[in-house]
VOBA-1610 file (N, C-alpha, C; in pm, whole numbers, padded with zeros to 5 digits, always signed):
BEGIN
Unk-03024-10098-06257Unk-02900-10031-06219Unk-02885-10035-06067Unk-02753-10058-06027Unk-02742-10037-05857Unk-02742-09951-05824Unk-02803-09950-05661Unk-02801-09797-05659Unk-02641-09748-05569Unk-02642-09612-05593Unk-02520-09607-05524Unk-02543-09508-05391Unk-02469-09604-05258Unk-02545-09567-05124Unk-02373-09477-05071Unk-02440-09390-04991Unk-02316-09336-04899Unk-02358-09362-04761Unk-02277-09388-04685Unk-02281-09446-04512Unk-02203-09323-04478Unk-02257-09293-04386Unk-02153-09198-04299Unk-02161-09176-04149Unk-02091-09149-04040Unk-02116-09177-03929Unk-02123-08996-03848Unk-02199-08982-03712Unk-02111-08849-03733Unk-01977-08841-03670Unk-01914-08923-03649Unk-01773-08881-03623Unk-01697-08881-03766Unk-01717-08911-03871Unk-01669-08882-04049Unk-01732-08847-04084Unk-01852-08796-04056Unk-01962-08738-04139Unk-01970-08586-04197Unk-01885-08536-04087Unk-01931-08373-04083Unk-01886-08287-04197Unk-01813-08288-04282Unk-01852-08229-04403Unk-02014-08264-04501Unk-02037-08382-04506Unk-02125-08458-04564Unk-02250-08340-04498Unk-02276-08417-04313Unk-02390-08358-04295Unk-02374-08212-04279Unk-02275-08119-04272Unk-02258-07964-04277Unk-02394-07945-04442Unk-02267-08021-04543Unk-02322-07975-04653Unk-02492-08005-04683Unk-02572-08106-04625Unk-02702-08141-04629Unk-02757-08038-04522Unk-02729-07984-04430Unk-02793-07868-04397Unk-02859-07756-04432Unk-02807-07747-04547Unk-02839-07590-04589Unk-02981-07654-04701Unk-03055-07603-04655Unk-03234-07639-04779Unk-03197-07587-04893Unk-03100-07506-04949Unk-03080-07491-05070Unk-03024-07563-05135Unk-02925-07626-05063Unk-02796-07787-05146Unk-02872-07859-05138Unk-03001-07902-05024Unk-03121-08009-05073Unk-03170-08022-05232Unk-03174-07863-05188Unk-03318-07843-05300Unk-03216-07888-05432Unk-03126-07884-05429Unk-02969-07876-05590Unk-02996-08065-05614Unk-02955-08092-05468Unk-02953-08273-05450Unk-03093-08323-05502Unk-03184-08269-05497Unk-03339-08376-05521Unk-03350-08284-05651Unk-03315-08195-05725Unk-03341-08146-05845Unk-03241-08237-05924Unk-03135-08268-05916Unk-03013-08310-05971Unk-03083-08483-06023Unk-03125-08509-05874Unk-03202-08650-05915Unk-03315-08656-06003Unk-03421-08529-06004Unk-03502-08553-06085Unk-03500-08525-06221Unk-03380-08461-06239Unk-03387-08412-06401Unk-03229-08474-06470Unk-03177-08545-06366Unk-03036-08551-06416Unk-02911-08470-06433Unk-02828-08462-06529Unk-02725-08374-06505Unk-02754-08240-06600Unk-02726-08113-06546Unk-02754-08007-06535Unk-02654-07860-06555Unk-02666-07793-06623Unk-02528-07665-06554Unk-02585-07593-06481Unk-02485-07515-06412Unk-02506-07411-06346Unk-02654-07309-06356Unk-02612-07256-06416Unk-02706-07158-06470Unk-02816-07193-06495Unk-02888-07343-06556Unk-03018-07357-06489Unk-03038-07410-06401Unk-02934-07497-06314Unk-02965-07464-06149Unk-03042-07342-06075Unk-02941-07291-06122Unk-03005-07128-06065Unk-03155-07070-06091Unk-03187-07104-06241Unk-03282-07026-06292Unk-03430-07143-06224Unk-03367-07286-06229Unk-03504-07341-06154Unk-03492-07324-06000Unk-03443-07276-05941Unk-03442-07255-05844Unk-03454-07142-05775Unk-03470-07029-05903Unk-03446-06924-05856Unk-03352-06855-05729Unk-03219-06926-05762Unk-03094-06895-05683Unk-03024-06770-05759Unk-02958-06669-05733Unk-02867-06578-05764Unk-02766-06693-05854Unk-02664-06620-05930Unk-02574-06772-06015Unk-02473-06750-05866Unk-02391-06636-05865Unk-02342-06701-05703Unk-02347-06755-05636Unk-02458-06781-05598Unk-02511-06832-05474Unk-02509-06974-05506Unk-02552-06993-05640Unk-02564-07182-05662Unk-02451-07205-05679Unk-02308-07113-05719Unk-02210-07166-05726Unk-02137-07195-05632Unk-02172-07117-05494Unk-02124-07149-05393Unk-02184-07270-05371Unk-02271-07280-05350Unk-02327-07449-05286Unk-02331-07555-05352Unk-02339-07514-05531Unk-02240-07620-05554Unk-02117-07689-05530Unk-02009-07604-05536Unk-01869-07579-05479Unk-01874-07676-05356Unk-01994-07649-05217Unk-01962-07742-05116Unk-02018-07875-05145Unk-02102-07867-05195Unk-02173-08046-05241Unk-02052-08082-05297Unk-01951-08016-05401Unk-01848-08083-05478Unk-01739-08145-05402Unk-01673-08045-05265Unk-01592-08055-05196Unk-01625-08179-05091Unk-01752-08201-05085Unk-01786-08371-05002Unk-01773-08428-05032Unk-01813-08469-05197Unk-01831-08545-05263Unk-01986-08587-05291Unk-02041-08489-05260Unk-02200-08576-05302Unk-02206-08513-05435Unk-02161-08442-05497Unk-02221-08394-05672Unk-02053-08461-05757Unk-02071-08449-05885Unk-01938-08432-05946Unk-01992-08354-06104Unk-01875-08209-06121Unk-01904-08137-06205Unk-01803-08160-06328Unk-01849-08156-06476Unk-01746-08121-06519Unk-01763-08013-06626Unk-01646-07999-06687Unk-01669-07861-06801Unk-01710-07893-06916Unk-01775-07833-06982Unk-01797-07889-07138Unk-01832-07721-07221Unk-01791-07703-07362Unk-01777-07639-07418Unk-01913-07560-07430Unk-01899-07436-07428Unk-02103-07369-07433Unk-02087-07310-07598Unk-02157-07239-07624Unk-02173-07131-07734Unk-02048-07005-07679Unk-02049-06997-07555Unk-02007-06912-07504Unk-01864-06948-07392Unk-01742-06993-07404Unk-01682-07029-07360Unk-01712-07174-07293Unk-01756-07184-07150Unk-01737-07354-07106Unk-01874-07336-07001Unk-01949-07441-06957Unk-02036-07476-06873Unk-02028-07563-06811Unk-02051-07579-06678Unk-01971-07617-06561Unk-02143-07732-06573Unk-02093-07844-06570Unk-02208-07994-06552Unk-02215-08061-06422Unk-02318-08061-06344Unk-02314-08138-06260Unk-02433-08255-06236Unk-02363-08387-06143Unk-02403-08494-06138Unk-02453-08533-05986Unk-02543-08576-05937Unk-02574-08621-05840Unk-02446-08756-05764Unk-02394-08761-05681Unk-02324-08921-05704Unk-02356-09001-05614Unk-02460-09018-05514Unk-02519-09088-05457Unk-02694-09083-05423Unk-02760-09229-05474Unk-02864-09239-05503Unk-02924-09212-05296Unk-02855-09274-05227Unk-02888-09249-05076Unk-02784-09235-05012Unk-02795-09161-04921Unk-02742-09083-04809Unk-02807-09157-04694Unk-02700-09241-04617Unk-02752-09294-04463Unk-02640-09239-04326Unk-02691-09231-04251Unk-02628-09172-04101Unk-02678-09281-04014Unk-02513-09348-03998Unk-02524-09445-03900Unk-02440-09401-03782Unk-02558-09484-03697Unk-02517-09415-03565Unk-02506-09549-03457Unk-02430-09622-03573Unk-02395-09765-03477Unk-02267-09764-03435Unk-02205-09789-03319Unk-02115-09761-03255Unk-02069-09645-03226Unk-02145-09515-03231Unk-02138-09364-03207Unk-02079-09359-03053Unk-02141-09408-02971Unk-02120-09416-02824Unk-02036-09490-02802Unk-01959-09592-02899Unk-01822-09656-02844Unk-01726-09542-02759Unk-01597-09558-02693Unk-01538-09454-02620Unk-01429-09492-02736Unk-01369-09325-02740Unk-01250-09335-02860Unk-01121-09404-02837Unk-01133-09423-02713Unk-00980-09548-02722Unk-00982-09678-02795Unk-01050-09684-02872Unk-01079-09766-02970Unk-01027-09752-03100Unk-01012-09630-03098Unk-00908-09593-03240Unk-00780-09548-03233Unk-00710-09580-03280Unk-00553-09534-03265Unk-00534-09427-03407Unk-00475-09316-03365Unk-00474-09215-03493Unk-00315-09167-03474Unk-00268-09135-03613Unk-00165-09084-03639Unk-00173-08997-03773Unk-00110-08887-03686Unk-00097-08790-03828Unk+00045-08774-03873Unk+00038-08736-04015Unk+00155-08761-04040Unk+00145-08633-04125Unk+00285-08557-04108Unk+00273-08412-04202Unk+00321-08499-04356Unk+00268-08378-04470Unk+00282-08462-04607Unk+00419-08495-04673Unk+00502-08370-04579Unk+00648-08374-04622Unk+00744-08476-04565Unk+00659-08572-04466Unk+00776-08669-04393Unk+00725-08771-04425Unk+00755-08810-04581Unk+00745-08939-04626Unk+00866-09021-04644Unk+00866-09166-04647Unk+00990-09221-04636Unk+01046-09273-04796Unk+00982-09256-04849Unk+01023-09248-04978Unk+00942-09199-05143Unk+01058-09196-05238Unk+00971-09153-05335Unk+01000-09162-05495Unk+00945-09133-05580Unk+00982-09149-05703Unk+00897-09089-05812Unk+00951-08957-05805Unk+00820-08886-05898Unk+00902-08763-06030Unk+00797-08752-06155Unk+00869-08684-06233Unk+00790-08562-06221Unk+00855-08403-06293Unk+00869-08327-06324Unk+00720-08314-06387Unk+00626-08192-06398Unk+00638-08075-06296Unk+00592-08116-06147Unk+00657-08084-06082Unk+00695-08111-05926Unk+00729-08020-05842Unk+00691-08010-05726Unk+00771-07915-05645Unk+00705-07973-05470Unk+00778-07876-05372Unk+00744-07863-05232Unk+00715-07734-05226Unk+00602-07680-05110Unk+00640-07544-05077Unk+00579-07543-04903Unk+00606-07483-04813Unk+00583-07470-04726Unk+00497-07358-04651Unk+00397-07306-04599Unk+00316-07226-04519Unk+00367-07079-04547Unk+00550-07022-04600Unk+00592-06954-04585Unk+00685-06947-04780Unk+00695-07020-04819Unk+00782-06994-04946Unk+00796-07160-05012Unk+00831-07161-05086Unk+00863-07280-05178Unk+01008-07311-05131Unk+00992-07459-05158Unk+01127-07535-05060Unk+01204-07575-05164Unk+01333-07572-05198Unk+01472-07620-05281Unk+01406-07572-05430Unk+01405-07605-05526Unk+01396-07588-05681Unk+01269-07636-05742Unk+01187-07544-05849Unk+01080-07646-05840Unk+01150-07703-06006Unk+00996-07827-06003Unk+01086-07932-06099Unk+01160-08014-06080Unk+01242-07962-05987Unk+01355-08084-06001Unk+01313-08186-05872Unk+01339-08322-05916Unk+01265-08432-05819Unk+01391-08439-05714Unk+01491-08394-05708Unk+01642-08409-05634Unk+01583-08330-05507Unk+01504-08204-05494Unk+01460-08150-05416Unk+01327-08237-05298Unk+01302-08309-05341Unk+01251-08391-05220Unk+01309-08470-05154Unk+01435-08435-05168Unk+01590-08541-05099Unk+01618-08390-04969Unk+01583-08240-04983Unk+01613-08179-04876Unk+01556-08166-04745Unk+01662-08188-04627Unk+01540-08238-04501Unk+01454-08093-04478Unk+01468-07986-04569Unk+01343-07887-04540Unk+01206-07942-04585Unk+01219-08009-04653Unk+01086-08134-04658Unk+01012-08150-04570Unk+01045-08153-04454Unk+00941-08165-04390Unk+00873-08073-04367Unk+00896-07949-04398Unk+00825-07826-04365Unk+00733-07803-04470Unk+00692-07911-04569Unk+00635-07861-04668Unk+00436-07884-04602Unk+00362-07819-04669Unk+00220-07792-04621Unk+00159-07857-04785Unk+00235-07846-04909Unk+00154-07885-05002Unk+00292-07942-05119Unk+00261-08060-05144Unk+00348-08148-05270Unk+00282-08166-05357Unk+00339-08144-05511Unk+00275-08185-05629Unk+00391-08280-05709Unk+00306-08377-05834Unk+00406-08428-05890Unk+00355-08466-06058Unk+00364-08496-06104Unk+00272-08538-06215Unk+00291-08678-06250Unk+00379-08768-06192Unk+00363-08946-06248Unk+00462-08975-06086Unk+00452-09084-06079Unk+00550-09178-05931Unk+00467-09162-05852Unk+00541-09160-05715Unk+00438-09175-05575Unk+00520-09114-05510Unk+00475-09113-05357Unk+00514-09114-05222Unk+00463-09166-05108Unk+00592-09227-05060Unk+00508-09339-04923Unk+00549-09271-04842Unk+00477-09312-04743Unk+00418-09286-04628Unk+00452-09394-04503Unk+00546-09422-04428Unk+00562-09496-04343Unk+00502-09465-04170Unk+00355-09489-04144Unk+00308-09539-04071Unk+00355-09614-03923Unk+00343-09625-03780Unk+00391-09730-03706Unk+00291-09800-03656Unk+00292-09924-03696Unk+00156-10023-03683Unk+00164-10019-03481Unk+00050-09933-03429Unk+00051-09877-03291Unk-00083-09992-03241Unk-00140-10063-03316Unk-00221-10189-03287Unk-00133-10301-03241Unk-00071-10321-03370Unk+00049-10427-03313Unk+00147-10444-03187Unk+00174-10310-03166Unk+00227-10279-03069Unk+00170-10283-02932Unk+00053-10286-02889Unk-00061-10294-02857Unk-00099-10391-02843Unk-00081-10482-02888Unk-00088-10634-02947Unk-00322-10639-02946Unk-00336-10520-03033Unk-00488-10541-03050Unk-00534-10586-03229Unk-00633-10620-03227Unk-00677-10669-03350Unk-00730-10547-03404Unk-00731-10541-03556Unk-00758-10431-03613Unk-00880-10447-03680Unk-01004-10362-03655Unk-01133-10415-03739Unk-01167-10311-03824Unk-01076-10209-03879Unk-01089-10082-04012Unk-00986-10004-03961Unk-00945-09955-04138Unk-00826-09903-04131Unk-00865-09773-04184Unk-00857-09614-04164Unk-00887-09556-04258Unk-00760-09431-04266Unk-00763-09451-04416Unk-00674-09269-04473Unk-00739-09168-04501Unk-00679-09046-04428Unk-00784-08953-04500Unk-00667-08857-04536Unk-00688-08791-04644Unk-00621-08685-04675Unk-00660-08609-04847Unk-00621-08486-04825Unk-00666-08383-04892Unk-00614-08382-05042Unk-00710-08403-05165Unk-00636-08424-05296Unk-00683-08396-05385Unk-00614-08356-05511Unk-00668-08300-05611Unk-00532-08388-05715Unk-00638-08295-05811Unk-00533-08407-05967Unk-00423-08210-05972Unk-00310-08243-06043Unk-00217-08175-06101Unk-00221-08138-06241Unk-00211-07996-06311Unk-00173-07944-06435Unk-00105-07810-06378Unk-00028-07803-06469Unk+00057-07666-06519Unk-00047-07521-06469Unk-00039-07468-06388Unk-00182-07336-06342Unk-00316-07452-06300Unk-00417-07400-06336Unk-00520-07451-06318Unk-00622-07498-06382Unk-00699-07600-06374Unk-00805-07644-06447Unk-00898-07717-06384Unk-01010-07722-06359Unk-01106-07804-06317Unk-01188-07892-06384Unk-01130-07881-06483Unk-01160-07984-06604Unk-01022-08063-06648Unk-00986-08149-06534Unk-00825-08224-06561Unk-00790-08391-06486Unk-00908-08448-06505Unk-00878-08580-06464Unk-00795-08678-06438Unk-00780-08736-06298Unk-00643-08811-06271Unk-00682-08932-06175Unk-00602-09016-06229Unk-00622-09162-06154Unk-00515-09141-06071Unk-00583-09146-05915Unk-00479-09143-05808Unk-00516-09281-05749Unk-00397-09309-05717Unk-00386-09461-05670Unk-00306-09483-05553Unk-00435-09560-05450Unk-00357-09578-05324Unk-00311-09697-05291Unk-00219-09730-05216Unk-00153-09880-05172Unk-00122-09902-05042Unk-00134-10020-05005Unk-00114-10020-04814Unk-00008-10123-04823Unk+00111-10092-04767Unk+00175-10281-04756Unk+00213-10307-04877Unk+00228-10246-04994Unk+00225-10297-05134Unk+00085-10350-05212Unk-00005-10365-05114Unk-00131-10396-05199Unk-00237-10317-05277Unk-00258-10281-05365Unk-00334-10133-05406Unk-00498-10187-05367Unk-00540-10064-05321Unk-00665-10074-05228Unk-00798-10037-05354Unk-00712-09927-05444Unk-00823-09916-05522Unk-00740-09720-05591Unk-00802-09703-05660Unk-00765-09535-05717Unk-00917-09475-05752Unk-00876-09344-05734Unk-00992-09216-05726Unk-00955-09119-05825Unk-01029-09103-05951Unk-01035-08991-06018Unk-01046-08874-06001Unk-00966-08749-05998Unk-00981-08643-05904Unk-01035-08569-06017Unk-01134-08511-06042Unk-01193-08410-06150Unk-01112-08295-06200Unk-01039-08246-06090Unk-00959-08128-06165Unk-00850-08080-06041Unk-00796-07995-06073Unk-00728-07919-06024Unk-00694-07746-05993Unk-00778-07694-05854Unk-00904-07608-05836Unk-00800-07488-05804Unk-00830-07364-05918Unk-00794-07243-05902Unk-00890-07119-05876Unk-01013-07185-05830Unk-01119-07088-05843Unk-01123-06975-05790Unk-01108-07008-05651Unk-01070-06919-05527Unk-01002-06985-05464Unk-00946-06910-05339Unk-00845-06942-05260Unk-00839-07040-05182Unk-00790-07132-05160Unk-00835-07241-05030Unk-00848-07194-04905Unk-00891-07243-04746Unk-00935-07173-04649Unk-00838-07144-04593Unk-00726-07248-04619Unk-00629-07223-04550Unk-00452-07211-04598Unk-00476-07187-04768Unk-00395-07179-04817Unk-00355-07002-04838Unk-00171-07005-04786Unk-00132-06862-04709Unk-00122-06770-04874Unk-00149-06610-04816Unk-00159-06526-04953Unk-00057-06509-05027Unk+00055-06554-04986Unk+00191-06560-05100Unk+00139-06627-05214Unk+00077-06740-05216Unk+00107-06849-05296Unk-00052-06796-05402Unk-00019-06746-05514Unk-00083-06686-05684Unk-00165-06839-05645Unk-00320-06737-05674Unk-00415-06817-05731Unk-00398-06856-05903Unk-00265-06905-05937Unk-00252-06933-06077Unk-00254-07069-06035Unk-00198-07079-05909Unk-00145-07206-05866Unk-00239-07315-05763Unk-00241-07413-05744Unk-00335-07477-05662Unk-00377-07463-05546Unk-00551-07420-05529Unk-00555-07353-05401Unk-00600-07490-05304Unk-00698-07633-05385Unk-00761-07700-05259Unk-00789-07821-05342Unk-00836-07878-05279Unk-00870-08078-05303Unk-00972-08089-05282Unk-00995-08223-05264Unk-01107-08268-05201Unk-01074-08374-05053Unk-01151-08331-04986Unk-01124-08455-04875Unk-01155-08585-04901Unk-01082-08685-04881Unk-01090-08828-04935Unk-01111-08917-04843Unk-01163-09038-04775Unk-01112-09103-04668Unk-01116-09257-04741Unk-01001-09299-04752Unk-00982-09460-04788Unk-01023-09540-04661Unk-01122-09620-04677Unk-01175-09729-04554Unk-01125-09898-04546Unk-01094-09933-04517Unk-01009-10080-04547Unk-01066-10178-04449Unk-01200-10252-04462Unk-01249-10341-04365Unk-01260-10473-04395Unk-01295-10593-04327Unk-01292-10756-04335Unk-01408-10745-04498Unk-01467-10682-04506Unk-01561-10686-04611Unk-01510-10665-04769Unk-01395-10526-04763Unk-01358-10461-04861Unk-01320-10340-04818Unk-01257-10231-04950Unk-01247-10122-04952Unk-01349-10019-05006Unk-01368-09903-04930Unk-01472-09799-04930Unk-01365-09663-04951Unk-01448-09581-05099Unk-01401-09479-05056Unk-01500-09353-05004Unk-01501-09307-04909Unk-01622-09201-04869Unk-01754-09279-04858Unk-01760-09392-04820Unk-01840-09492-04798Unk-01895-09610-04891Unk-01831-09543-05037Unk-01925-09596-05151Unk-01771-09712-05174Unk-01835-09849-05191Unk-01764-09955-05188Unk-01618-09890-05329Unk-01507-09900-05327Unk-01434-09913-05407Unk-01364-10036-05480Unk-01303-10159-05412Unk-01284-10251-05402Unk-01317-10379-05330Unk-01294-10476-05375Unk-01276-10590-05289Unk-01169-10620-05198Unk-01076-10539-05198Unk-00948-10546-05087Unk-00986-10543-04951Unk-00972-10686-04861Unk-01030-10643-04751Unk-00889-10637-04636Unk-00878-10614-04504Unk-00805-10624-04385Unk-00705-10717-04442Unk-00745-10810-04434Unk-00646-10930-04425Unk-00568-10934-04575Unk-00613-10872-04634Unk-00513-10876-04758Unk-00363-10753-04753Unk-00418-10694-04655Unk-00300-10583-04604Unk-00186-10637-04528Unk-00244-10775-04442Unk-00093-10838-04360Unk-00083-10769-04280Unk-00109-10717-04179Unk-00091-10593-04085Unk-00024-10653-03995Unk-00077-10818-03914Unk+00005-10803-03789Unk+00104-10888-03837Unk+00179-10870-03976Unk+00270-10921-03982Unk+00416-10824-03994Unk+00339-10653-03984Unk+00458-10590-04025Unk+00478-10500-03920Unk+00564-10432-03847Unk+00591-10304-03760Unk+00552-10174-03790Unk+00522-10207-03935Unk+00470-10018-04014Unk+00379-10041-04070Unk+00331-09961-04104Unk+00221-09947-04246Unk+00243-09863-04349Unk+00285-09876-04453Unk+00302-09796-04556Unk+00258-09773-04665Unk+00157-09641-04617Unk+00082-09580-04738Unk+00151-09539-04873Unk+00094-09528-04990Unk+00173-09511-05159Unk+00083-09453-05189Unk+00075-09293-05235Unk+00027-09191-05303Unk+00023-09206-05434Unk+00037-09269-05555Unk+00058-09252-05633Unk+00013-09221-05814Unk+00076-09191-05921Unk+00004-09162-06010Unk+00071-09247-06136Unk+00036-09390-06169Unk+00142-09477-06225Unk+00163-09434-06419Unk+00224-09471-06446Unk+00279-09451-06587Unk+00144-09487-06674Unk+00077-09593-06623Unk-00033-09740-06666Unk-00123-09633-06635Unk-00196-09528-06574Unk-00315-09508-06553Unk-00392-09456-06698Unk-00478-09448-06687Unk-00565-09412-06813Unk-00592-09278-06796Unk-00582-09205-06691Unk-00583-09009-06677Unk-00482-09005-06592Unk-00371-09043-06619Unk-00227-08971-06553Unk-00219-08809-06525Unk-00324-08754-06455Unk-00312-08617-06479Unk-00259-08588-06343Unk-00149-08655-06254Unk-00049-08586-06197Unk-00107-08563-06021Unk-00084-08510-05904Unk-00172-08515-05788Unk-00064-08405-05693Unk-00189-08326-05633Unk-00167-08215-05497Unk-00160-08305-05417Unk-00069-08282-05301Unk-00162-08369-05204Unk-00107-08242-05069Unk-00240-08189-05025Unk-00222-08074-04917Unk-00233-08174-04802Unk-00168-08050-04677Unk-00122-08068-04567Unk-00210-07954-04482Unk-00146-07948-04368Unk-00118-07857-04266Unk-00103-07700-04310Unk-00182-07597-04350Unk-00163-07446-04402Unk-00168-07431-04589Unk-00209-07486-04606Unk-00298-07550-04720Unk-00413-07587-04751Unk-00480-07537-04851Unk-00615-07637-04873Unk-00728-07587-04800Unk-00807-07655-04777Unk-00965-07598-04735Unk-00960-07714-04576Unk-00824-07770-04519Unk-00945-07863-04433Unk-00788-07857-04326Unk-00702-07791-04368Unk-00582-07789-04239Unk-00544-07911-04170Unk-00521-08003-04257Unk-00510-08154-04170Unk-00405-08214-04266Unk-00291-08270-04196Unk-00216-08382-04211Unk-00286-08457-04246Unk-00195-08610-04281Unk-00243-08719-04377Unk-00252-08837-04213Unk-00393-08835-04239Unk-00418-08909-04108Unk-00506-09043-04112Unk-00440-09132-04055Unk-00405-09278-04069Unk-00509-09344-03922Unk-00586-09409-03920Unk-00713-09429-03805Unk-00706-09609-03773Unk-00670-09636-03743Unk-00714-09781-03668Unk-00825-09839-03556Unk-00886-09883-03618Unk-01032-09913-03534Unk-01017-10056-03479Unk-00989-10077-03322Unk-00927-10180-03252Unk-01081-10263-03210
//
């Protein structure tokens, strides 16, 4: 079997290495490997953790991406399963000392996309109240759109128009990366709700990410107290990597899509596609948080490595 490696640098690293800090998410990570997949509750009991306590640190291993949990039926309502998802963890610290004018970054809030096409259940809402009607897809046609902090949809997309600031620049591009905050979509909440989210650059799809669920547990860090924990509090942080080699998501290879299949210095923009297609095999719909939302307060931010 291959093994499956994560790269991380510390300028993208720092959720990753936050979460390997703590000797207790160790101790979860090298138990996880030695016995395989596991619930909660005997996490706890071999570890002699409080169940809180492992659920919290599960929770952050989940939110990096180094574990993946899912639900499965107990004697007693449901038990929460978790999986190790990388066999090694490396910290590279090659080009750490480059100087950052080397990367060109643009953030982009989630509500100023340039186009879209998505069905019902749907909505916008903004830091302060929900924007035009929910449901109805006519409401992402109002320019209060841009004020939105968190969009949901359950099938279509939304692009993202980018200004290729390399080109402009007239520099060569040697990695492209997206990062932004996501979870799959249902009706309230479930963390047991799988969804093929699918990203595209230029028209070319780079690759799609199964989002495990859609998280009502507790509140997100930065999602405001109006908005009912019935409703979606947080994601996961994602970063799409796009290099001469291929595509990476969170380091672990996703595709074969490399640079040059994107066409970059042939276009003035770049345009990212969010989407959740008719064709997927877990159409289960996609959050995609912003700015006063979510656990990580960040726009959908777009990185060029010159």
């Amino acid at each position: 079997m291959d093994k499956r490696f994560l790269m991380v640098t510390p300028e993208t690293g720092g959720p990753v290495l936050k979460a390997l800090s703590a000797p207790a998410r160790l101790a979860i990570l090298t138990l996880l490997h030695e016995r395989g997949a596991m619930n909660v509750n005997d996490i706890a009991d071999e570890l002699d953790l409080p169940q809180s306590s492992a659920s919290t640190h599960i929770n952050q291993l989940e939110d990096c991406g180094l574990i993946e949990t899912e639900s499965q039926k107990a004697r007693k309502g449901s038990q929460k399963i978790c999986r190790a998802v990388h066999d090694e963890i490396v910290v590279s610290f090659a080009g750490s000392s480059k100087p950052q004018d080397d990367v060109i970054k643009v953030a982009m809030p989630v509500g100023l996309y340039s186009g879209y096409e998505v069905a019902a259940p749907c909505g916008l809402c903004s830091d302060t109240g929900i924007i035009g009607f929910l449901d109805s897809p006519d409401t992402f046609l109002l320019p209060d759109r841009m004020k939105s902090g968190l969009i949901w949809f359950t099938k279509g997309y939304l692009e993202y128009q980018f200004p290729n600031n390399a080109r402009i620049a007239g520099k060569a591009v040697r990695e492209l990366d997206v990062q932004m905050e996501l979870s799959s979509e249902v009706p309230g909440t479930s963390d047991n709700w799988p969804s093929d989210i699918t990203i595209a650059i230029n028209g070319t799809v780079i690759g799609a990410w199964t989002a495990p669920g859609d998280y009502g547990d507790r509140r997100g860090k930065y999602t405001p107290d109006w908005w009912k924990l019935e409703g979606s509090q947080y994601g996961h942080l994602k970063t799409f990597r796009v290099t001469p080699e291929g595509t990476f998501l969170d380091g672990t290879r996703l595709s074969n899509v490399g640079l040059d299949d994107l066409h970059l210095d042939e276009h003035r923009s770049i345009r990212v596609r969010i989407m959740v297609p008719d064709t997927a095999d877990h159409p289960g719909g996609v959050n995609i948080f912003g700015r006063g939302f979510g656990n990580y307060d960040e726009d959908i931010v777009l990185s060029l490595r010159t």
